[in-house]
C-alpha positions as CSV (number, residue, x, y, z in Angstrom):
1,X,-5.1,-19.9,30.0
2,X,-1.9,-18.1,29.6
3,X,1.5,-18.9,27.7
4,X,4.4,-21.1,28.7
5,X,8.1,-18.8,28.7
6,X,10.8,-21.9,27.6
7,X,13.9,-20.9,28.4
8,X,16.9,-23.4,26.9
9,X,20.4,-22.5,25.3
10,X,19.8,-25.3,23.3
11,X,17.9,-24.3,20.3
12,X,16.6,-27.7,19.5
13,X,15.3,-28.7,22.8
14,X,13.7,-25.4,23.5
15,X,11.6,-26.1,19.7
16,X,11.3,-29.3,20.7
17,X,9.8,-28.8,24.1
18,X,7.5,-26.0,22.1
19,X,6.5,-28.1,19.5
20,X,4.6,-30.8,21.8
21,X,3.5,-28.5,23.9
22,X,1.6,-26.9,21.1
23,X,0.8,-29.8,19.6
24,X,-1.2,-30.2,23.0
25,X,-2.9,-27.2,23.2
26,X,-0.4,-24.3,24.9
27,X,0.6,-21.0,23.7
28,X,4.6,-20.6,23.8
29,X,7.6,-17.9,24.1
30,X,11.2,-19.0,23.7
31,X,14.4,-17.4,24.8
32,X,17.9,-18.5,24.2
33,X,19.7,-16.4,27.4
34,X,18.6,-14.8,30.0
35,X,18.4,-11.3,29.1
36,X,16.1,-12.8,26.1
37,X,14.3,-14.5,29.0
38,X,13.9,-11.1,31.5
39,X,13.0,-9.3,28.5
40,X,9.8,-11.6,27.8
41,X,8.7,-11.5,31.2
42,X,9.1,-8.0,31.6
43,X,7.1,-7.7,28.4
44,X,4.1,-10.2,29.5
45,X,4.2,-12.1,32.9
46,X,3.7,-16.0,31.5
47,X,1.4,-18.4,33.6
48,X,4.3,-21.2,33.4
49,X,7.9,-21.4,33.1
50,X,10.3,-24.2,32.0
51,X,14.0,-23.2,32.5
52,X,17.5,-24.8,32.6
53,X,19.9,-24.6,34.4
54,X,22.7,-23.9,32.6
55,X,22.3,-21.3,30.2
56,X,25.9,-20.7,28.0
57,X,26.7,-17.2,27.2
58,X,24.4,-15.3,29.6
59,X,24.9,-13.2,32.7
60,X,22.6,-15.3,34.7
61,X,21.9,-19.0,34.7
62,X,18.6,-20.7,36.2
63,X,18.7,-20.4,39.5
64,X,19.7,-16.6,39.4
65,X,17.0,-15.9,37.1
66,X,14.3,-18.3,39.4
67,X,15.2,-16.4,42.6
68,X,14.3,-12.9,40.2
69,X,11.5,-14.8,38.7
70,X,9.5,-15.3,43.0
71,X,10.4,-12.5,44.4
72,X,9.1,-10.9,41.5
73,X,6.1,-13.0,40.6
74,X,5.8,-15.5,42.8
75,X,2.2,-17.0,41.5
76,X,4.0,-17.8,38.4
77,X,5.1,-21.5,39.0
78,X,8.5,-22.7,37.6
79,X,9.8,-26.0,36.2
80,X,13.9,-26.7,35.9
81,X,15.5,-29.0,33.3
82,X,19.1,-29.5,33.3
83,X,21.2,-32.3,31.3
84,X,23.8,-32.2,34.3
85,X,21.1,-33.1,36.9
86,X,21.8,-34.4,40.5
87,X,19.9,-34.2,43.6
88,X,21.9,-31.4,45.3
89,X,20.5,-29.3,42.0
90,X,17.0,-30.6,42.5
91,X,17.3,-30.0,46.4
92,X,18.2,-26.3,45.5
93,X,16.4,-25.5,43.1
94,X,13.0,-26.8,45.0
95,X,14.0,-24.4,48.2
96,X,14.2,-21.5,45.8
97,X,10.7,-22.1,45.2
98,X,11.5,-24.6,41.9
99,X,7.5,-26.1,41.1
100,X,9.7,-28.8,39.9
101,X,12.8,-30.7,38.4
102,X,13.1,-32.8,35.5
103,X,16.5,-34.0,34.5
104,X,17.3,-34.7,30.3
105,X,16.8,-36.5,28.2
106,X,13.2,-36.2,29.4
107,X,10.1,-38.4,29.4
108,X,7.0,-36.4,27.2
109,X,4.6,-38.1,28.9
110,X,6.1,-37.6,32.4
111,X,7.2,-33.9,31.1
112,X,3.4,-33.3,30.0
113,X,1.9,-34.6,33.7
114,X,4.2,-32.1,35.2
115,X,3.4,-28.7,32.7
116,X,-0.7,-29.7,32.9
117,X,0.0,-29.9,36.7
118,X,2.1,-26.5,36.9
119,X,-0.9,-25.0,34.7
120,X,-3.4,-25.7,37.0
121,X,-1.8,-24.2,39.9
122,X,-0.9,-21.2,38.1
123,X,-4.6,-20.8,37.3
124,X,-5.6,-21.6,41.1
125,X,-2.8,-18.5,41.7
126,X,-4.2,-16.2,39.4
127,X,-7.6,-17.1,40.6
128,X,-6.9,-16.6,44.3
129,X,-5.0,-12.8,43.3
130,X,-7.6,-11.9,41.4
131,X,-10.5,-12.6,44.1
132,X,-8.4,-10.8,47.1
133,X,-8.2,-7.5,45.1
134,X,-6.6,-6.6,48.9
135,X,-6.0,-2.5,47.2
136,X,-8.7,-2.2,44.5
137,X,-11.7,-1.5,46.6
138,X,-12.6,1.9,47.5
139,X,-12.4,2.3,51.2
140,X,-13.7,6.2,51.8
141,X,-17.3,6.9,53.1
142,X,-19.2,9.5,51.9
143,X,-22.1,11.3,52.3
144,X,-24.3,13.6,54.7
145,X,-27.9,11.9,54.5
146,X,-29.8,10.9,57.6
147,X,-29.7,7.3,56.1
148,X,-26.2,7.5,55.3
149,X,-25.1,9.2,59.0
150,X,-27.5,6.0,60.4
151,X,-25.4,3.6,58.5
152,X,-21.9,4.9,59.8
153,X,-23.5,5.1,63.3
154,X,-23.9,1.3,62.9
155,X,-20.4,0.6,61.1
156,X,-18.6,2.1,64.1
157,X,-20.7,0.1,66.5
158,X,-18.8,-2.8,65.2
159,X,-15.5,-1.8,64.0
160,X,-14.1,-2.6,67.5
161,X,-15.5,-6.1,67.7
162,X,-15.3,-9.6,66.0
163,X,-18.8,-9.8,65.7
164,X,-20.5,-11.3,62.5
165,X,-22.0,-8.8,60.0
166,X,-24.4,-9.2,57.7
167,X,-24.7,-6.4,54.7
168,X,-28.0,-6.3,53.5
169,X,-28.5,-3.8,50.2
170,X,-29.3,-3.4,46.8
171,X,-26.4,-4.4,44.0
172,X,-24.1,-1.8,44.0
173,X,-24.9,0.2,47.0
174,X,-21.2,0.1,48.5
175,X,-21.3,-3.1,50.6
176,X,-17.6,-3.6,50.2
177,X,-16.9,-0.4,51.1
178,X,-18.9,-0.9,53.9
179,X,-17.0,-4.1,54.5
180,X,-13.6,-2.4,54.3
181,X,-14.8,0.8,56.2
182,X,-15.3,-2.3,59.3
183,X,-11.6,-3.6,58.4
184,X,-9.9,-0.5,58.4
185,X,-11.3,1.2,61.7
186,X,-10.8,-2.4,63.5
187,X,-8.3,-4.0,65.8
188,X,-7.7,-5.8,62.3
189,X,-6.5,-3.2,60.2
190,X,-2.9,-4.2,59.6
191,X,-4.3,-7.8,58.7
192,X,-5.6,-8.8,55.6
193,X,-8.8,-8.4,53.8
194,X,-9.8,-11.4,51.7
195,X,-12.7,-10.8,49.8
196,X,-14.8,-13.8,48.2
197,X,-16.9,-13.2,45.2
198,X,-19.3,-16.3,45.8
199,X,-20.7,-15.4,42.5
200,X,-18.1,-16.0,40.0
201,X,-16.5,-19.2,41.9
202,X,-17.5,-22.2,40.0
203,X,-19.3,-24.1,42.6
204,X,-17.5,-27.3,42.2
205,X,-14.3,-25.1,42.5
206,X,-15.2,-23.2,45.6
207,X,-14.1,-25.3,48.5
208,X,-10.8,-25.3,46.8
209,X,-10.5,-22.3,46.5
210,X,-11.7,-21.6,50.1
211,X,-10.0,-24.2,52.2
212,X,-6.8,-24.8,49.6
213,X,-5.6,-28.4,49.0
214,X,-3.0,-30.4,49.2
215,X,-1.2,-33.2,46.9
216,X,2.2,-34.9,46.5
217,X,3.6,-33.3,43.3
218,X,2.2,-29.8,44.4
219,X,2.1,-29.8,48.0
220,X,0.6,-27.6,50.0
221,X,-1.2,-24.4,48.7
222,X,-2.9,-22.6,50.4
223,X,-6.7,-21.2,50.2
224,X,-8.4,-18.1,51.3
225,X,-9.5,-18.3,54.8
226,X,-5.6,-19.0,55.5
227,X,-5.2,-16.5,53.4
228,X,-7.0,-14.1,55.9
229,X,-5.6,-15.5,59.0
230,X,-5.9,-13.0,61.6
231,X,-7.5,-10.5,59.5
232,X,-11.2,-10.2,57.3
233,X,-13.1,-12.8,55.3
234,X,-15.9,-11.0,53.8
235,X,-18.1,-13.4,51.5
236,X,-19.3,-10.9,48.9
237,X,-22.6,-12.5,47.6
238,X,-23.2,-15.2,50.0
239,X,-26.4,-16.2,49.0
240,X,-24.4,-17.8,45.6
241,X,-22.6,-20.4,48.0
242,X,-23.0,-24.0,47.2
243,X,-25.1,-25.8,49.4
244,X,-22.3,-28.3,50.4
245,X,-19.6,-25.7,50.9
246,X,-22.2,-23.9,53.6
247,X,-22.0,-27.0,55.7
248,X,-18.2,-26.6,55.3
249,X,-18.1,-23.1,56.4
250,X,-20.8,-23.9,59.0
251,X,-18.6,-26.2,60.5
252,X,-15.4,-23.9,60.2
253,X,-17.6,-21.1,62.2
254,X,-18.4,-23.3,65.0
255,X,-14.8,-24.5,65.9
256,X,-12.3,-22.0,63.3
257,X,-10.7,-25.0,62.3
258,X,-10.9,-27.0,58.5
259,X,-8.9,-29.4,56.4
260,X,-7.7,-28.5,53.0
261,X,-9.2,-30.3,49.8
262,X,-7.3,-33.5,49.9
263,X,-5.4,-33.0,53.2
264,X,-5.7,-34.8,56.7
265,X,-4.2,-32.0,58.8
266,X,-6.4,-29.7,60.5
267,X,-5.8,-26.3,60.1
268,X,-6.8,-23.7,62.5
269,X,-7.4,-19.9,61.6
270,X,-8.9,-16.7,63.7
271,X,-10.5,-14.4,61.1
272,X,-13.5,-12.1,61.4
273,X,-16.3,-13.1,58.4
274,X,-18.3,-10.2,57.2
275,X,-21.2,-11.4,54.8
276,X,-23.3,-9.4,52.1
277,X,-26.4,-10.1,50.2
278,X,-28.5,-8.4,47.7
279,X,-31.5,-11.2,48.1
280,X,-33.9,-12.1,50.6
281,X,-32.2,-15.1,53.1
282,X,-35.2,-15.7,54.2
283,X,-37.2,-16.9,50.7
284,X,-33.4,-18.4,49.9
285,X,-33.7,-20.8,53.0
286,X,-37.5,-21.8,52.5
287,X,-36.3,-22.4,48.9
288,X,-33.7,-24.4,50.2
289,X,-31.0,-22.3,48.4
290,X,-29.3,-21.3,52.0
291,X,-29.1,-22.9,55.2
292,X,-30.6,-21.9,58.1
293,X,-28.1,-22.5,60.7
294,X,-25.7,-20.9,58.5
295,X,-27.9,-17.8,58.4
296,X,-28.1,-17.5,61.9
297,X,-24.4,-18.2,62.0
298,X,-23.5,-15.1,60.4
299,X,-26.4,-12.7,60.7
300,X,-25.1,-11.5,64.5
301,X,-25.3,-8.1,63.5
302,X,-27.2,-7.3,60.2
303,X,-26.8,-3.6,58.9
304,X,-28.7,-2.2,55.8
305,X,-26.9,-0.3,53.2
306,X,-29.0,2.2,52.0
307,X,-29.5,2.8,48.1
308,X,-28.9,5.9,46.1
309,X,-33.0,6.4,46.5
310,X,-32.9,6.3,50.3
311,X,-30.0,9.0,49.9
312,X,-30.5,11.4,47.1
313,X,-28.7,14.1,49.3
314,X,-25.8,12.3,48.9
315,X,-25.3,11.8,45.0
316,X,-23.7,15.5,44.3
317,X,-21.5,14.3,47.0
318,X,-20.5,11.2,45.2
319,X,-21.1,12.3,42.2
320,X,-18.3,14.7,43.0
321,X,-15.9,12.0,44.7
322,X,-16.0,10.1,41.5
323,X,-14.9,13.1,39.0
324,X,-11.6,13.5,41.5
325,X,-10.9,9.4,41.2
326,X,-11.1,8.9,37.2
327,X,-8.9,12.4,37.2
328,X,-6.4,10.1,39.7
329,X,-7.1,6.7,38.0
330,X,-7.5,7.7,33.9
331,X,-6.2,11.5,33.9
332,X,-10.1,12.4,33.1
333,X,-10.8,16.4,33.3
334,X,-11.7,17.4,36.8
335,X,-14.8,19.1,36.5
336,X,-17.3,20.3,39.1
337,X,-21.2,20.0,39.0
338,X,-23.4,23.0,37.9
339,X,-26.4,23.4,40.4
340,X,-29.0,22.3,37.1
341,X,-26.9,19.1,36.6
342,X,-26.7,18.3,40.3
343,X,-30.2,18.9,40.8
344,X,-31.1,16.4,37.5
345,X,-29.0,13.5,38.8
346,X,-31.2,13.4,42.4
347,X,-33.9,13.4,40.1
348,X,-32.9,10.1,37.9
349,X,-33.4,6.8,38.7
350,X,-30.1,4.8,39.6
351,X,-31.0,1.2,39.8
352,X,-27.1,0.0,39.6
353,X,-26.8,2.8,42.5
354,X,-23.1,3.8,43.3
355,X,-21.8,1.7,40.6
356,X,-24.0,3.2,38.0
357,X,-23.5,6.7,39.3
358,X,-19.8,6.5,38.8
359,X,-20.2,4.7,35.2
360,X,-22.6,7.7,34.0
361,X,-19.5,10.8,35.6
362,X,-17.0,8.5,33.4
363,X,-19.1,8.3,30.5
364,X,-19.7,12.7,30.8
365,X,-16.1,13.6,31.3
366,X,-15.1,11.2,28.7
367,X,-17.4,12.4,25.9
368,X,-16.8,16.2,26.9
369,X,-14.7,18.6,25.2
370,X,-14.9,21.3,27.9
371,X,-13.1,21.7,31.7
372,X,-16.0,24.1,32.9
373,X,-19.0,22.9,34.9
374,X,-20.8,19.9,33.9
375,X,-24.4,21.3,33.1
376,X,-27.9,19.6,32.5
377,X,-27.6,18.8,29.3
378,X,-24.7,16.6,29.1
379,X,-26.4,13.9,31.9
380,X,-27.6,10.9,29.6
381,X,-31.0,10.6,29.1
382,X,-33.1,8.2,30.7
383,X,-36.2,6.1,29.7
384,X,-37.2,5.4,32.9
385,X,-38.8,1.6,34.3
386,X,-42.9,1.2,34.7
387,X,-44.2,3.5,37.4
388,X,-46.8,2.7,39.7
389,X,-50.0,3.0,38.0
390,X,-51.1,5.3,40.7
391,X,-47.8,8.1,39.3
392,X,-48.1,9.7,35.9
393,X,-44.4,10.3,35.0
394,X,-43.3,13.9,33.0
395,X,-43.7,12.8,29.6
396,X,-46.1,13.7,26.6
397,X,-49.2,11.1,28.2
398,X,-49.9,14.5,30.0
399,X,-51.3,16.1,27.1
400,X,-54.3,14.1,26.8
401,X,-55.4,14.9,29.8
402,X,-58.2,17.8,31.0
403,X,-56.2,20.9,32.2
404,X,-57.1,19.9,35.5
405,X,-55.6,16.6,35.7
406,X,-53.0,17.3,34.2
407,X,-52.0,19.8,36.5
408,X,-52.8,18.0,39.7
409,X,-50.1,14.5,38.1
410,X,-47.5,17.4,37.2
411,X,-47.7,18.4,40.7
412,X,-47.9,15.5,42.2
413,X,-44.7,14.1,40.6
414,X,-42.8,17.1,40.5
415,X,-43.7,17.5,44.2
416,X,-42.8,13.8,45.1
417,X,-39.2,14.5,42.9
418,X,-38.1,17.1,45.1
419,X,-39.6,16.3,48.7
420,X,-37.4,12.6,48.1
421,X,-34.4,14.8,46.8
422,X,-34.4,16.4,49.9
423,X,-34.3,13.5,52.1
424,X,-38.2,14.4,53.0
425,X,-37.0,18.0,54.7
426,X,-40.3,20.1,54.2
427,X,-38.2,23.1,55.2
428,X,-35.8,22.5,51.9
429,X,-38.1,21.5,49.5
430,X,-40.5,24.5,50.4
431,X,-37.4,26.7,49.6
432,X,-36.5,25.0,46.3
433,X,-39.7,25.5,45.0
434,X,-40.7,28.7,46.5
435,X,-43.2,28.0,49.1
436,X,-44.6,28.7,52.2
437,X,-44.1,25.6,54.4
438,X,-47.6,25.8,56.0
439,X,-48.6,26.0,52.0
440,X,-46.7,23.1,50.4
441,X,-48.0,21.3,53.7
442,X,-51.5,21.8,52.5
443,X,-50.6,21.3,48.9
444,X,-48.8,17.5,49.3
445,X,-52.3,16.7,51.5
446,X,-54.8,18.2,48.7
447,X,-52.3,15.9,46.1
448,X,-52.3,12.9,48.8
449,X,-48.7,12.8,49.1
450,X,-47.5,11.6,53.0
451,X,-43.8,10.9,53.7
452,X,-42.8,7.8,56.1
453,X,-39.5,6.5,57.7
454,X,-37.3,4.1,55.1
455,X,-33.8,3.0,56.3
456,X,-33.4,5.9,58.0
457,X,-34.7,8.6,56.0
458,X,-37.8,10.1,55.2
459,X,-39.3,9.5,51.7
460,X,-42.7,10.9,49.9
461,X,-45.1,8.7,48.5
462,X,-48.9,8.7,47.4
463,X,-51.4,7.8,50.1
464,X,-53.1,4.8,48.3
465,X,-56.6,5.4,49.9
466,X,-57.0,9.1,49.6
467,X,-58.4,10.9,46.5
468,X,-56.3,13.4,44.6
């Protein structure tokens, strides 16, 4: 919830003040002056500040220190209290961005209204920050796949307009950066990027937090989509909307205008929405999770993120990438990739994708003592989900098996390991394991082993029907 900063010369009212306020529930920080007072923010920001004016003894009085206090932090909302009140003081203090003004002696009851008030729009504030995360997203694409050279061959179809696009892909296959890498080469780019994690809204907060409200002791404030006026919306997860806040948006869509909670004005926005999902729309709407006409709404131009599977080319690459960022971000050892070690993490199975690929490089250069090449044996180990009955894994079940069989499901797998490492180049996986072409040709038949198309690259699999 955050603590209240109470900032009074007057040692018995700033206790005072403390005292009910922790009597009702808050966490509190005092300071006598204001050098006491810039030294606690400075330590921790507080969610809420109460502040008089007049401050004896100190090189700053309240409204020097509340002018400091929003261009500094301006999510953090402020209340003034002054014995020597008068409405010029109010008047001021209110256009230096003042929450609010309460003159002494105060009422508690009319002191606590105002503080529960100032805490909740703190909250909304934080909330709204915290959601945008405008420069912690990764931006850079990477990669040399055919699935992930198909994918920027889309992005840049749309960078240029204001089409809708819908992200389709597994959880933590880089739809955001896919999102951003749309913001950043568009018309858009010096606007802002708003992103909305539908998941982690609570849905009976979300149309506040979306459209903003508006009431007489807080006035206006404002929600996302103004928020991303003239720039990028993108709805991260939209498939965890609430039902009633898709009728909202639906409406928004159609004429880019909305009310805030509470308000009567209309207010009227231009920004681009860019959507992504990890689930199927279509089961969502026959469940009746998602609308329909909001689905059309927004699917104008749907593009599939491809998974680390469909790319296993590309996770050295990454893989790479992601030692030089935690050196940047955390000062981790920049270490390359031995060729064993690269060659082992195309082979594992990433369900978290991108996200886990980057979790396991922080986990290696954080447990190793050395700033030589990452080998083999440092990668994790991995138990890995039920196969297909069809696919005997390489583990011990081999050894009860004839000679013959055995053989055969070691080849099979191993073979179907390195064809989908290689994207499903014959040429490359022939070379890696030291074969003719025209031979591993024969051999993947004999083992029934075909490779198809999947989002945009070719992938091995066994041929159900045909007898190993």
């Amino acid at each position: 919830m955050g603590d209240i900063l109470i900032t009074d010369d007057e040692r018995d009212i700033r206790e005072l003040i403390s005292d009910i306020l922790k009597d009702e529930g808050f966490t509190t920080r005092l300071a006598g002056t204001s050098d006491e007072c810039m030294a606690q923010i400075n330590k921790t920001v507080p969610a809420l500040m109460i502040l008089d004016i007049w401050l004896k003894d100190s090189r700053m009085d309240g409204i020097d220190i509340l002018k400091q206090v929003k261009r500094d932090h301006p999510e953090v909302p402020v209340v003034i209290i002054s014995g020597h009140g008068n409405i010029e003081i109010a008047v001021a203090a209110i256009k230096q961005g003042a929450y609010d003004f309460i003159e002494k002696p105060f009422n508690i009851d009319q002191l606590m209204v105002v503080i529960r008030r100032a805490m909740e729009t703190s909250r909304l504030r934080r909330e709204n920050m915290e959601l945008k995360r405008t420069d912690a997203a990764p931006t850079e694409m990477l990669g040399e796949s055919v699935a992930f050279r198909t994918l920027i061959s889309q992005l840049d179809k749309v960078t240029k307009s204001n089409g809708r696009v819908m992200l389709m892909g597994a959880s933590g296959s880089g739809k955001e950066t896919a999102a951003r890498y749309i913001h950043i080469n568009s018309d858009r780019a010096d606007m802002p990027f708003v992103s909305v994690n539908c998941a982690s809204i609570e849905p009976n907060r979300m149309e506040e937090v979306l459209f903003g409200r508006e009431t007489e002791g807080r006035g206006i404030e404002p929600g996302l989509l103004e928020e991303a006026n003239g720039g990028v919306i993108y709805f991260d997860g939209v498939a965890d909307m609430p039902l009633g806040t898709q009728t909202k948006l639906l409406r928004v869509l159609v004429d880019q205008k909305f009310q805030r909670v509470g308000g009567v004005d209309k207010v009227q926005v231009d920004v681009r929405v860019i959507s992504s999902t990890n689930k199927d729309l279509q089961v969502e709407i026959e469940a009746e999770n998602f609308r329909q006409e909001l689905y059309h709404r927004l699917n104008v131009v749907p593009i599939y993120v491809p998974s680390l599977e469909d790319r296993r080319e590309d996770i050295p690459v990454l893989a790479t990438h992601f030692i030089k960022e935690l050196n940047q971000s955390q000062g981790l050892n920049t270490r390359s990739l031995s060729e064993e070690a690269a060659a082992l993490l195309q082979t594992m199975q990433w369900p978290g994708n991108a996200r886990q690929l980057k979790n396991v490089m922080e986990r290696v250069l954080i447990l190793g003592d050395d700033t030589g090449a990452i080998e083999a044996r440092e990668l994790p180990t991995q138990s890995d989900s039920p196969a297909d009955q069809s696919r005997v894994l390489l583990s011990g079940g081999l050894a009860t098996l004839p000679l013959r069989e055995a053989r055969e499901l070691f080849e099979r797998e191993y073979l179907l390991t390195q064809i989908n490492r290689f994207g499903g180049n014959i040429s490359r996986t022939a070379s890696f394991v030291g074969m003719e072409r025209s031979a591993l040709h024969r051999k993947l038949k004999t083992l029934g082993v075909v490779t198809s198309n999947k989002a945009g690259a070719r992938v091995a699999h066994i041929e159900e029907d045909e007898e190993a």
